[in-house]
C-alpha positions, 0 to 999 in steps of 0.5 A: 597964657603963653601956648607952646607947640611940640611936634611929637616926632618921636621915631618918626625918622626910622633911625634915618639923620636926613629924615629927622631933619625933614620932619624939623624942616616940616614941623618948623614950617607948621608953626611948631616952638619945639621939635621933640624925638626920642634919643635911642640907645638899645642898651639903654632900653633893653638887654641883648636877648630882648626880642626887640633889642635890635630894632631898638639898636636900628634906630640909634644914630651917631653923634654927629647926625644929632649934631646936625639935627640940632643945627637943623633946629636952629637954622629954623629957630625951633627947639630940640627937645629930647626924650632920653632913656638913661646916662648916655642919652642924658650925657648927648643931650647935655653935650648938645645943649638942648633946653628940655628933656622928657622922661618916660613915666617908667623912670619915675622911681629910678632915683639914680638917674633922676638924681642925675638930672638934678644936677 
């Protein structure tokens, strides 16, 4: 049996591309196979007059942060896994040529965007 690590990192960065790269850096240097944070775009998890849709909005990084981050992931042979929450975060991931995404359980009877995993 082969054992696999993922340090669930989740939102641990706060939005912040330099300390989702620390937390790579640390999660590396414990051991763990895979890093793993959620890839927020507010609008993919909320609509505008949600109470929470701004600090969904705060958590968002540009493209070129993630470029990074996954860069960081390599540099330290560990690998970028993903949760994503709809087609945007979806079309990054890709783009980034991460491995392995994770859904949220509440997409398990959304068959438009589970159809477009599966291509």
């Amino acid at each position: 049996m082969k054992i696999e690590i993922v340090a669930e990192l989740a939102q641990g960065f706060e939005g912040c591309p330099e300390q989702a790269k620390l937390l790579v850096k640390a999660a590396a240097k414990a051991g763990a196979n895979a890093a793993k944070f959620q890839l927020i775009y507010a609008d993919e998890l909320a609509t505008d007059d949600y109470k929470y849709h701004s600090l969904f909005s705060s958590l968002e990084m540009k493209e070129y942060d993630w470029t990074d981050i996954k860069k960081t992931c390599d540099e330290y042979s560990i690998e970028l896994i993903l949760d994503v929450f709809g087609t945007k975060s979806l079309a990054l991931a890709e783009k980034l040529r991460v491995k392995t995404v994770k859904l949220h359980a509440t997409d398990i009877n959304n068959i438009g965007f589970l159809e477009k995993l599966s291509n």
